[in-house]
N, C-alpha and C positions, 0 to 999 in steps of 0.2 A: 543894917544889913550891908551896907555900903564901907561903912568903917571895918566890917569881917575881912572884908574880901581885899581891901588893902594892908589890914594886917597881915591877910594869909599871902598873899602876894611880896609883901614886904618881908617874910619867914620864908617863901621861896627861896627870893632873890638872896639874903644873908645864906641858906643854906647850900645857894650855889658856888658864891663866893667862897664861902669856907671849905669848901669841897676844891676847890680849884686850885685852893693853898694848901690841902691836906689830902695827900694822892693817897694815904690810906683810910681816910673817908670815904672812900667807895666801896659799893659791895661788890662790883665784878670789873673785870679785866677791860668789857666794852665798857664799861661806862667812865674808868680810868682812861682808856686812849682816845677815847672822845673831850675829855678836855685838853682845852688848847696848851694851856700851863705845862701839862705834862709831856706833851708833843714837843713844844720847843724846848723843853730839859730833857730829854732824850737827841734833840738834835743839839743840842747845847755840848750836853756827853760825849759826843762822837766828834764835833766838832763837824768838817766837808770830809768825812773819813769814806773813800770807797770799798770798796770790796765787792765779794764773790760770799753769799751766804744761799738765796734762795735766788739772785741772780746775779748778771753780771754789770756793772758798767752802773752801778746806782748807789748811791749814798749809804753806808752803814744801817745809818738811824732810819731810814724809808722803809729799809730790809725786815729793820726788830718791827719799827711800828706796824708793819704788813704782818708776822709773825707773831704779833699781840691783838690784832684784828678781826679774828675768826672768833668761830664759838668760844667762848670764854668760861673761865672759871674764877668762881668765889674768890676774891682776895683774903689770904689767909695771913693772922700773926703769926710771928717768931718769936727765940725769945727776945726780950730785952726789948726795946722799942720800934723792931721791926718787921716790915712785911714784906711776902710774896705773893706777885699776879704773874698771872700766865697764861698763853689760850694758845691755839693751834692755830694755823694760817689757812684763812676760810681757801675753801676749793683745794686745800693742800693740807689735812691734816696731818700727814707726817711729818710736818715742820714745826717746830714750836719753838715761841720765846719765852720767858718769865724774866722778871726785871725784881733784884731786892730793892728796897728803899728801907731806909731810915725817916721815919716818920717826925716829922709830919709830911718832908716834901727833899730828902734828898736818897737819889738814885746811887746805890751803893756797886751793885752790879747786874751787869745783864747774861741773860744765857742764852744761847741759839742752838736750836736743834736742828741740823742743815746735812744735806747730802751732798758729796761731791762730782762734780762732773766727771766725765768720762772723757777718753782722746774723741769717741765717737759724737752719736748724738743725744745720748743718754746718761744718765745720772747711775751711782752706785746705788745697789741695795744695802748698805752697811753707813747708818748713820754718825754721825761725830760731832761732838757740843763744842762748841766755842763759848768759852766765860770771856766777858770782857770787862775787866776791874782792874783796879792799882795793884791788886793783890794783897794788901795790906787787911781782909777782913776775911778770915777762915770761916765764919760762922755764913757769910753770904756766899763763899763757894760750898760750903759745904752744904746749903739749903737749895745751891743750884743744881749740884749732882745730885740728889735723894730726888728731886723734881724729876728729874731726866731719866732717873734708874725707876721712878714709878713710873713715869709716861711712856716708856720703852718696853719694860718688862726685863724679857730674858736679851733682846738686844742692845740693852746695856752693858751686858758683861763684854769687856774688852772691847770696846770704844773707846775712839782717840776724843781725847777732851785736850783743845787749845786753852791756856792761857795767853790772852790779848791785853796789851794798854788800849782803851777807848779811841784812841786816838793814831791808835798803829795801822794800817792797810793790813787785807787780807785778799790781796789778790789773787785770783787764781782763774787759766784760762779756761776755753773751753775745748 
């Protein structure tokens, strides 16, 4: 009995590990930004990048990770070796991020579904994606707008979509 319950322990542990190095090993979004691995390759990504997405005056990668933190959805394949997660920004679900990766463990791009402020004290009703990639992979922006255009619906149509380097600012005041 004894020797079960260290194997199963010991089948854990390897399948936490390998899930820690394989961010498309997980079946949902929470259970992806809850590891650590994958937290600090999203802050790795951005690099100290600030900006203005769901607020102001705070890190890039806090913004996506806050915007990948809410109710969650299914991590789904793409073709070729990679995948899409994505969830809404709990207390805020008009927000959303989805993040490609190339599997087993590299982040190809990310996409942010953000409102922009207002001169006032309010934010616009007319949503705008910001992708933030090299640019160099059509197939992960292209899997970031059809995300965006189903999460939206008909307020997809004619939205400003940024392309961003990961590492560019996107400041914007309030």
């Amino acid at each position: 009995m004894k020797l079960r319950w260290i194997a199963a322990v010991a089948a854990l542990a390897a399948s936490s590990a390998s899930m820690a190095q394989d961010f498309c090993a997980h079946r949902d979004t929470n259970s992806l930004v809850w590891n650590k691995a994958f937290a600090a390759e999203v802050k790795r990504y951005f690099g100290g990048s600030k900006g203005y997405l769901y607020w102001d005056k705070a890190t890039i990668a806090s913004q996506v990770l806050a915007g990948l933190g809410g109710p969650p959805d299914a991590i789904r394949r793409l073709d070729g070796n990679m995948a899409i997660a994505s969830a809404c920004r709990a207390h805020s679900c008009m927000e959303k991020a989805a993040v490609v990766i190339a599997c087993p463990a590299t982040i190809v791009a990310i996409g942010a579904i953000h409102y922009s402020p207002t001169s006032g004290e309010g934010w616009t009703d007319r949503p705008e994606l910001t992708l933030f990639s090299d640019g160099s992979n059509q197939q992960a922006h292209d899997a970031l707008k059809q995300w965006a255009a189903a999460a939206l619906g008909d307020k997809f149509d004619g939205m400003p979509v940024h392309v961003r380097s990961p590492l560019q600012t996107s400041s914007r005041k309030r």
